[in-house]
N, C-alpha and C positions, 0 to 999 in steps of 0.2 A: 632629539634623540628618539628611537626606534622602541615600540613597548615591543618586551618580549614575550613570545606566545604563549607558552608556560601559562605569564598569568594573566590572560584574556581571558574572563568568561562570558558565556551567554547569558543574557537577561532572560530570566523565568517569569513569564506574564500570569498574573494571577489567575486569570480566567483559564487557563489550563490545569491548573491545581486543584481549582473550584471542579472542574468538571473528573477530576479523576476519585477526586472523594463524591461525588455524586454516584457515580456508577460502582462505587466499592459498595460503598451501602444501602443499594437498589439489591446487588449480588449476595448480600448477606440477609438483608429482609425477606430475598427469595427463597433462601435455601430455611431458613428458619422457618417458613410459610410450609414450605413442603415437609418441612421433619416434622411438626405440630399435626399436619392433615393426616399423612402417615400412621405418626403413634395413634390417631381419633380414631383412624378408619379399624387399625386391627383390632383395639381394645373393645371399639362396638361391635365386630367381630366375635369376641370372645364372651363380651354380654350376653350377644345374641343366642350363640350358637352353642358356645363353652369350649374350651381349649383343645387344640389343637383342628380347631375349623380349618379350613384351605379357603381361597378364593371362588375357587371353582363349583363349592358346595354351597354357596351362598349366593352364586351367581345364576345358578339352575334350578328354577322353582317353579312349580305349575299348581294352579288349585285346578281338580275337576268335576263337573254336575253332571248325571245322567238326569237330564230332562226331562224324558221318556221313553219307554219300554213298551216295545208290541211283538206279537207270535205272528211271522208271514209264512207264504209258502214259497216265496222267490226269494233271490239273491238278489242284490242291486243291478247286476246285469240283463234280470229278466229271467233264469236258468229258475225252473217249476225244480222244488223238492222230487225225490223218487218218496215212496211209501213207506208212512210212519215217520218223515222228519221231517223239519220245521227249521227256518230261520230267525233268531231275536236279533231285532232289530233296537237300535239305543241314538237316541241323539241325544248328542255329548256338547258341552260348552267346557272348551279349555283357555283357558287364563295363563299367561306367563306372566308371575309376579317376581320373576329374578329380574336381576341384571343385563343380562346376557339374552340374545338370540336362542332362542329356543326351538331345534329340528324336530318336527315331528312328524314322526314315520308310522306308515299304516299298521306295520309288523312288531311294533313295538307295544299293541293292543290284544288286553287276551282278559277273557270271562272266568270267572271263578262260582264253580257250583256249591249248593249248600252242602253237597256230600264231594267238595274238597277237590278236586280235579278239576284242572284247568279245558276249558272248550277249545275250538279247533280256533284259528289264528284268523281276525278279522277279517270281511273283506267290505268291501265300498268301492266306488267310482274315481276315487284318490289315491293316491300313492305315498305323497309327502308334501309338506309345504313348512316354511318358517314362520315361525310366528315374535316379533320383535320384542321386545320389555314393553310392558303393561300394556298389549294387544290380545285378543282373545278371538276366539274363531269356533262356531259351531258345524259337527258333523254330524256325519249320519253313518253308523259301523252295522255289521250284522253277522251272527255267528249260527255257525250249524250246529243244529243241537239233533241226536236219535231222539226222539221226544221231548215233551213238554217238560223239563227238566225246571228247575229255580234256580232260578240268577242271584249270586250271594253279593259281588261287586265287581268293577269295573275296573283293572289293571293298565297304568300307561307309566313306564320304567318302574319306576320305585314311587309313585303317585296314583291313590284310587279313589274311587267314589260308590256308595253304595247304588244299588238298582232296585227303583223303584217295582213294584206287582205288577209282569207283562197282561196286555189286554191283549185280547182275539185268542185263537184268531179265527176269524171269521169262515164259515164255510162256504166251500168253492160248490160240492154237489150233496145236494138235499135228496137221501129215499124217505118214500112216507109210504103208507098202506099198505106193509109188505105183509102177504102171508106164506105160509109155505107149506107142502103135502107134500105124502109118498106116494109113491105111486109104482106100479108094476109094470105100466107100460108108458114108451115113451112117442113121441114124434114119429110118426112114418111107421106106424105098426112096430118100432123098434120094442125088442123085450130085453130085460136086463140080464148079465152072466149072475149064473150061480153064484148065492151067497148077497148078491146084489139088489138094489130097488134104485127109483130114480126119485129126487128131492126134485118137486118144482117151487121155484120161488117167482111168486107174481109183485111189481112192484112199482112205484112211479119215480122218476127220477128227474130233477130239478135242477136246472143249469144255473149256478148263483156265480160262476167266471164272469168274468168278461169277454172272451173268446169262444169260439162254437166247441163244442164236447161231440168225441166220436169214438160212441163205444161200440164197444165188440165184445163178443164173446172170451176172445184171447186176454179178457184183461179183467176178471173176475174169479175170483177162488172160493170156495166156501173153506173154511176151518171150524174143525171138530172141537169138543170140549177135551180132547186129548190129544191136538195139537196137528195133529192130522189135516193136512187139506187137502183139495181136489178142484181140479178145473171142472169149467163147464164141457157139456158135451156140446159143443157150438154149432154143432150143424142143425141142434131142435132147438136152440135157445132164439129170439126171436125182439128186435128191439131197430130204434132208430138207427140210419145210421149216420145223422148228426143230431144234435139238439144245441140251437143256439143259443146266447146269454138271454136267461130269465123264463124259456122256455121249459116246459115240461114231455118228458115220454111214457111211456110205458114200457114197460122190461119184462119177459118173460124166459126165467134162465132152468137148467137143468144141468142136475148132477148127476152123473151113477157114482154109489157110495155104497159101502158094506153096511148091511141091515144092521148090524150091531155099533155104527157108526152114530154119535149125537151131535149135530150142527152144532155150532157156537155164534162165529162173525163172519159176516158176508164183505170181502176185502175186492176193491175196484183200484187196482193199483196199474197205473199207465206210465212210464217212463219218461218222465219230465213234464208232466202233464197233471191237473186235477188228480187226486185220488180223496177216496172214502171209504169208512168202515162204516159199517150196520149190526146191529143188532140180531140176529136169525131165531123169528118167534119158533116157538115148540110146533111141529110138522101135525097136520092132525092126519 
């Protein structure tokens, strides 16, 4: 007689049974593995940070050091201050102590004075670079300051660093031996307009650049102690016309000024180039 299909079954080999409980509970030790790492990671989270941390705030983290601080008269490109400003220069050691890649952008950098206003927006030879978790990278920023201003600390997003007391900075052109007279007559039998005299100022002047210095008449003012300046008359004023680095000249300048005029500071201001101020002793 003929079995009928009905009740034919197949033979269930153990070893297939074996291996379907193996991989059940490979699947449930994983998924427990991850809800345990899970719940550790947010709770250390909230240790850390305090509730309602995000990922992202804890993932983005930089420590910063200003190294050191000095007063230039160039920018990283070479470009010479104009008259009366200066660049602070800072190199900076940043650390990325997050998680996370950390962009850092030049424009994201900005100075804070002691009197509260922010300085003009960094510049350097860089632009941007990333900096990976636990890598650090030192630069070099500089900002323009109208004056010798104090630097309170060092701004990069919402991460700062105090600034250490800028050094320099150092001068580019040295006067020494200056004296100064009035006088009623000038150069080429010239005589002064009514109400007027002529101020000579004799004086040595000291190339402390690194590049040759080429002065002129056109780049010389005297200022009054009432604010008042005055160029030279440059066609009797009388001086190199280069003096190269470490070199010394002599300078012989002339004002017409009103008799009732008091000298104050003798201003050598060139247009991307060395400048200096002086002292202007009492005229005898």
């Amino acid at each position: 007689m003929g079995t009928d299909p009905k009740e034919a079954k197949p033979k269930e080999h153990k070893s297939d049974t074996s291996k379907r409980l193996v991989v059940i509970v490979i699947a449930v030790v994983v998924v427990i593995a991850i809800g345990v790492l899970a719940v550790g990671y947010f709770h250390s989270r909230t240790i850390h940070e305090g509730p309602g941390t995000t990922p992202e705030k804890l993932a983005r983290d930089a420590r910063l050091t200003v190294n050191s601080a000095e007063w230039r008269y160039e920018d990283p490109a070479g470009w010479h201050t104009s008259g009366g400003d200066y660049y602070l220069w800072v190199n900076v050691r940043i650390v990325n102590v997050g998680s996370a890649s950390l962009s850092v952008y030049l424009g994201d950098f900005n100075i804070v004075w002691t009197w509260g206003g922010p300085g003009d927006s960094a510049t350097a030879t860089w632009t941007s670079f990333v900096l990976y978790s636990g890598n650090w990278e030192t630069v070099d920023l500089a900002f323009l300051s109208e004056g010798l201003q104090t630097p309170l600390k060092l701004q990069f997003e919402n991460f700062e660093a105090s600034v250490p007391t800028p050094t320099g900075p150092a001068p580019e052109i040295i006067f020494s031996g200056m004296t100064a007279e009035y006088s009623n007559a000038g150069a080429y039998y010239t005589i002064p307009n009514p109400g007027y005299h002529f101020l000579w100022l004799n004086f040595s002047m000291t190339n402390a650049w690194d590049k040759d210095i080429r002065p002129s008449g056109m780049v010389f003012t005297a200022v009054g102690k009432n604010g008042i300046a005055y160029r030279t008359a440059f066609l009797m004023s009388v001086m190199p016309s280069t003096i190269p680095p470490g070199d010394t000249g002599e300078v012989s300048l002339v004002f017409e000024v009103p008799t009732t005029w008091v000298p104050d500071v003798l201003h050598c201001y060139e247009l991307w180039a060395p400048w200096a101020d002086a002292e202007i002793p009492a005229p005898s």
